[in-house]
N, C-alpha and C positions, 0 to 999 in steps of 0.2 A: 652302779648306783653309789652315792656317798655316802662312805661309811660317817655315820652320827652316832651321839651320844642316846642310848635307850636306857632310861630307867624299869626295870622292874616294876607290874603293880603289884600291891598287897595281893595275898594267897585269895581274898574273897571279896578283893574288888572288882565291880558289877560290868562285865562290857559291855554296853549298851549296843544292840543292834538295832539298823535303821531299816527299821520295818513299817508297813503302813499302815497298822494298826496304832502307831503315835500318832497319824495325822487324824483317825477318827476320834480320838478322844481328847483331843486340842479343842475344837469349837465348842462342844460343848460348857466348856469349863468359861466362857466368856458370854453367849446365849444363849440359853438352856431354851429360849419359848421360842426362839426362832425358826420359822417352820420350814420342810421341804416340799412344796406344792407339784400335783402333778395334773398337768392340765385344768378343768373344772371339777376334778373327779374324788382327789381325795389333796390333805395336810395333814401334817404332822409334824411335831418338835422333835428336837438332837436329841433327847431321850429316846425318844420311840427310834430314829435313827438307829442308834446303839440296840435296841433290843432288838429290831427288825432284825439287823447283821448278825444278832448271836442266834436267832430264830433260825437265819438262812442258814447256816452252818450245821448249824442243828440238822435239820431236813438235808443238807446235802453229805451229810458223814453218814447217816440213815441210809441213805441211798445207795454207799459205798463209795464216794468221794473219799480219795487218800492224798497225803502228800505226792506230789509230783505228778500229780494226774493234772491233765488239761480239760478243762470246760469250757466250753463254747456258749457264746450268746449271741441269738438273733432277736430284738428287738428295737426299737427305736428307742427315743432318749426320755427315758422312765425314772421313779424313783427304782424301780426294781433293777435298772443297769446300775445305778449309784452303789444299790446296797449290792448288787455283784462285784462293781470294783472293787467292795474293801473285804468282804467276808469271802470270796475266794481267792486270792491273793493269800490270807491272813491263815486260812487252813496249810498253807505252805502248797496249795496247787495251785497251777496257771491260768489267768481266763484270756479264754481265745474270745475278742471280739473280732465277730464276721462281717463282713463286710456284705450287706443282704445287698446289696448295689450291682455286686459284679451278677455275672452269668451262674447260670446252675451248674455250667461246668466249673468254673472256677473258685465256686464255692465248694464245689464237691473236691477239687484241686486241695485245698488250703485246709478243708477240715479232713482228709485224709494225712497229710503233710504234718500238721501237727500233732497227729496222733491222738484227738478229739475222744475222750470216753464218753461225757457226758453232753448233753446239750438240752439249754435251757431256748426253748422255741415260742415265739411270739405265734398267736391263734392265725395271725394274718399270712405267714410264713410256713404256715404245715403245708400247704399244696406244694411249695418247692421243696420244702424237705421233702416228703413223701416221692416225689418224683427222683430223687438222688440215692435215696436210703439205700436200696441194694448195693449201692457203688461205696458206699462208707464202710472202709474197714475196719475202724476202730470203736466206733461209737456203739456205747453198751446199754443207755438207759437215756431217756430224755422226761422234762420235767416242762409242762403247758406253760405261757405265759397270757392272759388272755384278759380284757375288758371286756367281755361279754357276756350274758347269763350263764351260758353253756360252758362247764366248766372240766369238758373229756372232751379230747380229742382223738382221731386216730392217726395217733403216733406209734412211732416204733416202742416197744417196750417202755409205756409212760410208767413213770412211778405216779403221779400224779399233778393236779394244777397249785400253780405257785404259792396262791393266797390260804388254799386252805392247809397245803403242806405246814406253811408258816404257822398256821394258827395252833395245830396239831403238836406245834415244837417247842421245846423249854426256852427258857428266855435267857438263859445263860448258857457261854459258854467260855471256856478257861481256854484261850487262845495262846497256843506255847511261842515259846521263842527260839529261831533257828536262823542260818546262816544269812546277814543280810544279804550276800550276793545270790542268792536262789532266785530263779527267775518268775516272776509276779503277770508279768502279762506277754502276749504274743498275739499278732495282726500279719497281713501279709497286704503290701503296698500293692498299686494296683497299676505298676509299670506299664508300659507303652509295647514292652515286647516282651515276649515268653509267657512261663509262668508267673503269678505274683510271688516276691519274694519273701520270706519268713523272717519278719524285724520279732527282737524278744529284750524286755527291760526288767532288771532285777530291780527289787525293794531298796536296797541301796541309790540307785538311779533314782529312781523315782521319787523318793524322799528329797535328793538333794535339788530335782529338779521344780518338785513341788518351791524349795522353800528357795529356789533363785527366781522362780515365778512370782511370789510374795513379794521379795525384794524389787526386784526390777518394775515393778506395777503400783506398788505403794508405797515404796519409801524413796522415788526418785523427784523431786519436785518439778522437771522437764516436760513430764508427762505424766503425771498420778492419777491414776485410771481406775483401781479397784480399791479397796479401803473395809473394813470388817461393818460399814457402814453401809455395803451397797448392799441390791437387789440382784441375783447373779440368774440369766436366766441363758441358756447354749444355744446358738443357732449352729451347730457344727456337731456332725453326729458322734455319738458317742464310742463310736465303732474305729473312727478315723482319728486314732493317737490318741487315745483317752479323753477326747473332746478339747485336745490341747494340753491337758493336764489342769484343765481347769476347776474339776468339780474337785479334783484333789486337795487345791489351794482355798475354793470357798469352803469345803469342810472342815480343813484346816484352822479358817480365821472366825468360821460360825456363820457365816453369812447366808440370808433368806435365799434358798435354790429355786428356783423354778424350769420344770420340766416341763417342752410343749410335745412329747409324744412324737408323734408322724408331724413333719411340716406343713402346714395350711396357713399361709399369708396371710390369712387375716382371722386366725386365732392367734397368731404372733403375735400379730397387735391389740387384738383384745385382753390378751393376757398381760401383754408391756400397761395397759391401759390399768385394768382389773389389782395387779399385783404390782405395781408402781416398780417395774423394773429398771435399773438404772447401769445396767453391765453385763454387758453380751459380746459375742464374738461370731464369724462367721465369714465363709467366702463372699469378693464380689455377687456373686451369683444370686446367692441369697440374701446379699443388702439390699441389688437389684428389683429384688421379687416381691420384699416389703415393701419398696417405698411403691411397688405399682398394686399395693392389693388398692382394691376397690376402700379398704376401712382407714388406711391410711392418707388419703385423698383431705387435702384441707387440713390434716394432723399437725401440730408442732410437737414433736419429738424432742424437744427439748428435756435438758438434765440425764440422755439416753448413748451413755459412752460404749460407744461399739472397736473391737481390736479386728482390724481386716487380714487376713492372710488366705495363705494357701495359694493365690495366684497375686498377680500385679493389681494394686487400685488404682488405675488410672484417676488421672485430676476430675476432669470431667464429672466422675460419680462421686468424688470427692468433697467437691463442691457443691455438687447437687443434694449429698446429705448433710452436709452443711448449713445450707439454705434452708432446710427443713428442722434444725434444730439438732442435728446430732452431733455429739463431739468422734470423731475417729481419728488412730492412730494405727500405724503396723507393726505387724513383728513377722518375722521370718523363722523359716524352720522346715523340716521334713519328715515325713515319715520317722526316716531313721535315726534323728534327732532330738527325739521325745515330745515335743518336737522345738521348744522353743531356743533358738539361739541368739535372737536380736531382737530389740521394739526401737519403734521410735522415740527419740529422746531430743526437749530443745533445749541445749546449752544457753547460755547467756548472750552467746551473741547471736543465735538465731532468735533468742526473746527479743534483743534490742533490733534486730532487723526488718525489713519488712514483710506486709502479710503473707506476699507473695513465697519469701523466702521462708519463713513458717512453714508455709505446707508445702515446698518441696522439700523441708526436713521429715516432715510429717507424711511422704509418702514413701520414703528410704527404709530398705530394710532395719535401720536402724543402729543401734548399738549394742553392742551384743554383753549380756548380762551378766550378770555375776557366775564368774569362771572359767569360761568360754575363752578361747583362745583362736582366735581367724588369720590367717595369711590369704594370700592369691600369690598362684603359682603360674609362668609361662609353659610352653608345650614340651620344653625340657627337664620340666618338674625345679625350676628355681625360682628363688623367691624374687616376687615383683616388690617395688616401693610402695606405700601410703600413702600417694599424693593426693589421688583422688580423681586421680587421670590415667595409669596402667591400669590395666586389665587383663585376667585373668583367671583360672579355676581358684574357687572359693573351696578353703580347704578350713579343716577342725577338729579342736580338740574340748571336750569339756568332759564331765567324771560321767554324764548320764547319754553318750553316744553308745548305741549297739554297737557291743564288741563283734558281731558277726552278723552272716544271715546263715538262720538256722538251716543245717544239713548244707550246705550248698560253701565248700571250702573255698572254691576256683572267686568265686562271685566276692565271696569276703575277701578274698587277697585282695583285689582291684581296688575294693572299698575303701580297704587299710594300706596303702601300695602307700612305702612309707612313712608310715607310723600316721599321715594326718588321715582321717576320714574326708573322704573326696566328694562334694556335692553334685557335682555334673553344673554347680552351677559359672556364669561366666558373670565375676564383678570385677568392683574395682572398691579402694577401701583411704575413705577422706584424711586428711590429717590429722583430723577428730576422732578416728578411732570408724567412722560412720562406715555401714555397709551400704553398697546399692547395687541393686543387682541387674546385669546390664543383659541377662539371656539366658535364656539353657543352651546347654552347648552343641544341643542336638538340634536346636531353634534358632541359633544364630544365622542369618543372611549373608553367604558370602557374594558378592558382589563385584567384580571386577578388581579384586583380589584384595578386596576389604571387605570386615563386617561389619554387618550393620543390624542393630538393637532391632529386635521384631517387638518390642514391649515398651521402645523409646516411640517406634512409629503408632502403635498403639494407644499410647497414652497423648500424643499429639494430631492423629485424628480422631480421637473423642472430645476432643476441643473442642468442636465441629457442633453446633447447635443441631443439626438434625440427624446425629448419629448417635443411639442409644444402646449401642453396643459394638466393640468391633473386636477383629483375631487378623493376626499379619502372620502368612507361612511365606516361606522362600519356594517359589516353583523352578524346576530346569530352565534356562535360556541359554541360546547359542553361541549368544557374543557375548554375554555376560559370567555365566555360570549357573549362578543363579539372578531372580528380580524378586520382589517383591511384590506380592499377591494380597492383595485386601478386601477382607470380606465384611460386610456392615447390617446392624440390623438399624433399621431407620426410627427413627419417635414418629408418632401416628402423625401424618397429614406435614411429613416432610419427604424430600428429595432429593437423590445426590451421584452423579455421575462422576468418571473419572475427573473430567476437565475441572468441576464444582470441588474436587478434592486436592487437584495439583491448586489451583487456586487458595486453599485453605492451607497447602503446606509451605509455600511458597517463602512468605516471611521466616518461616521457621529456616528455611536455608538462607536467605540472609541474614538470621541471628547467628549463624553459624552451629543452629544446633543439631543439622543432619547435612548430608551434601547432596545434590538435585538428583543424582540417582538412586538416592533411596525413599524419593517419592513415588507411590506404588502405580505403574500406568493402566495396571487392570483391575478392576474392581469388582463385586458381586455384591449386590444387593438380598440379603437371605432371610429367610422368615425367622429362623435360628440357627444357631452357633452349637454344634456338639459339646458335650462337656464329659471329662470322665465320672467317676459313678463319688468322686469327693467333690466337685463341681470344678475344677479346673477345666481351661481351655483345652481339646482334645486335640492337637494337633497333629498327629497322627494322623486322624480319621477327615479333618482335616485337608490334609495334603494328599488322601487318598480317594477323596469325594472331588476334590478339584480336577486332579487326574485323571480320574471315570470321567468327568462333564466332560473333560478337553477334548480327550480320547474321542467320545460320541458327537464330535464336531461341533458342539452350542459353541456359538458366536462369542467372543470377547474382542475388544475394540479397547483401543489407546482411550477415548473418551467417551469411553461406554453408555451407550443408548440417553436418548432423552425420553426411554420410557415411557411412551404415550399411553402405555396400561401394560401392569405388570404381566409375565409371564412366570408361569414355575415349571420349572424340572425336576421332579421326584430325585432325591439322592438321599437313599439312606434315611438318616433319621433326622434329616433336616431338609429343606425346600430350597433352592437358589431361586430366587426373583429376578430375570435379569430385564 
């Protein structure tokens, strides 16, 4: 490292550590009445924010909460998750949020792994605790979380339920200051293979990640999407990356929160309606699901800027929420990335460009925000150009990347193999700085000894008027290697066979923007699409429901059936129509 010039501070000047407890006492100080609503159920101002968190504290040191203990939370996305981010964190112990989505084993997996003492349990959630409890070896006390009258449950050694603990508790507490790099939160991603792995982000992280979030969202004129102006309400649970890290940065700026609890599509909307929400975030999956509730039918969603991630936004849904009034843009990130590394951004020549070219900026991972540092690397670990045409593993460096995954050395080396953090993912990076991610690299289509984009072919059969969802997996073929398998869920009172699908791809290979054999020649028509437990496409399961159907001989054809009345084959936890 090079050696520089250090001055000395004074004997009793203050080192400021970057702890999270500065981002709760930031909003305040700009709207003191601005409320945090949760559901129809209750409000309250950044006051009471503040004294809730010193309440919680309260009742959980009561309890025996100490520094460096891990806490665990299963509930959905509550004011009560909010005031956990910042008041256990800010005690100097970890909050393990759970991901209630996976299996009971893999919960029992993750909160054994982290060494879990406490666990604060949502009413809805005591039957799968209780069914695991004996297998938890750490956990020493749990605390109810419940909307209901009934406010005891049978849990393992309950201290008691949330609300009246709180009430019970002083409203001050003298939150000390200790190492910013102490680790503040821990999740375990919900990988495609093994166990889930142990991601952990210190207060430092988090802080800087908070306030590159701020930046890159409000102060870039390209794309200014949140502002201490908006209505901030999470369609992205809170469990999966701190909900983006988002409730970090609207506490931060003051802004109105709203909490919709358990997902119900058309309390989304009531509540977007009710509490004039103007800034949310959330996977495909679940943009999809609003715009089909029943309450949103006939809606303009208009002034309703949503941030899409977690999987690809194909154009098709793009434009579809367009037409309906919403502004969207993306940003990119992982798990192990806090998660955010990129949004979309329209420089000056994409504003002077046309529409079209608008929102193929507007559908690119984007540009990666303040600090972040990306290459693409070849299969030899060297570095590819910026043109915007190589392609490569997408690699990174920024201050709030997990230095590790926790306990698990082998797995972090691979991670860090070379100083950059390795995403698995496969881009390519414009001369603009622009991300766009062309595959997972575990997803990519080799094809007669090229690849071919599973998430290019995707986004270019959703073009397709009567396709209102679709997933491309590479299957084994002979002469090939691999082909391309496309699976489709249809929009009501349409129809689409292979030949109806070469025919929609057709142009697109003479634009030159795929070559005729990565038009998919077998298709499935399916009632749904698996999704993992963050709503990402499940391709794994996937490519393993395909290969049961094949296996058990169901028919596939070059230009699959004209359908004269659908058929279904049970697979799993989804249907094939063929």
């Amino acid at each position: 490292m090079l050696q520089t010039r250090v001055i000395p501070p004074a004997e009793n000047a203050y080192q400021y550590p970057l702890l999270i407890k500065s981002l709760l006492l930031s909003g305040v100080r700009y709207e003191r009445d601005r409320e945090i609503v949760y559901r129809d159920q209750l409000r309250y101002t950044y006051p009471t924010l503040i004294e809730r968190v010193a309440r919680l504290a309260n009742a959980l040191t009561a309890a025996g909460v100490k520094a460096g203990d891990t806490v665990g939370v299963m509930d959905w996305d509550s004011h009560r998750y909010l005031e956990c981010m910042f008041a256990i964190p800010m005690l100097g112990a970890v909050l393990q949020t759970i991901n209630v989505r996976l299996s009971p084993e893999q919960i029992t997996y993750t909160m054994n792994h982290a060494e879990a003492k406490f666990v604060l349990c949502n009413s809805e959630f005591v039957p799968v605790f209780n069914s695991i409890s004996s297998y938890l070896h750490s956990v020493q006390k749990t605390i109810l979380l419940t909307d209901g009258e009934e406010k005891t449950a049978d849990l393992f050694n309950l201290v008691g339920e949330y609300e009246q603990l709180l009430a019970a508790a002083g409203t001050r507490y003298d939150f000390e200051d200790f190492d910013e790099n102490s680790v503040a939160t821990a999740f375990y991603t919900s990988g495609t293979t093994g166990n889930p792995k142990g991601v952990y982000f210190t207060h430092r992280q988090l802080v800087l990640h908070t306030f590159a979030v701020v930046t890159s969202l409000g102060a870039l004129d390209g794309n200014r999407i949140m502002g201490n102006g908006d209505v901030y309400m999470p369609i992205t649970p809170m469990f999966h990356v701190h909900a983006w890290g988002m409730p970090f940065a609207a506490t931060l700026l003051g802004l109105k929160q709203v909490y919709p609890g358990r997902y119900d599509p058309e309390l989304l909307v009531d509540l977007w309606q009710k509490e004039k929400v103007t800034f949310s975030h959330c996977v495909p999956t679940i943009l999809q699901m609003v715009l089909n509730a029943k309450a949103a039918q006939g809606v303009d969603f208009n002034g309703w800027k949503l941030i899409i991630g977690g999987s690809a936004l194909n154009r098709s849904l793009f434009l579809n929420a367009k037409e309906r009034g919403m502004h969207l843009s993306t940003a990119y990130g992982m798990s192990e990335t806090g998660p955010i590394i990129s949004g979309a951004y329209l420089n000056d020549q994409a504003l002077a460009g046309s529409e079209d070219q608008r929102t193929s900026s507007l559908l690119k991972a984007g540009v990666p925000v303040p600090l972040v540092q990306a290459r693409i690397l070849d299969a030899e670990g060297k570095s590819l150009p910026h043109d915007g045409h190589a392609q490569g593993e997408l690699v990174l460096r920024a201050p709030w990347l997990t230095m590790a995954y926790f306990n698990e050395p082998q797995k972090s080396a691979e991670l860090w193999e070379g100083g950059w953090l390795h995403t698995g993912d496969v881009a390519a990076i414009g001369t603009d700085g622009a991300i766009e991610i062309r595959d997972r690299i575990k997803d990519v289509i080799k094809t007669g000894g090229e690849w071919i984009s599973s998430l290019e072919l995707e986004d270019l059969i959703s073009r397709n008027s009567a396709v209102r969802e679709v997933a491309v997996v590479g299957m084994p073929d002979e002469r090939w290697g691999e082909a391309p398998f496309a699976l489709v869920v249809l929009r009501d009172g349409h129809s689409l066979d292979a030949a109806g699908l070469q025919a929609h791809m057709l142009p697109f290979v003479e634009q030159g923007r795929i070559n005729k054999w990565g038009i998919p020649r077998q298709i499935a028509v399916v009632s749904e699409i698996p999704k993992t437990s963050v709503g990402r496409l499940d391709k794994k399961v996937l490519r393993l429901h395909v290969t049961t159907w094949q296996a058990e001989g169901n028919p596939v054809s070059s230009s699959l059936c004209t359908r004269p009345a659908p058929h279904t084959i049970g697979c799993g936890r989804f249907n094939f129509e063929l």
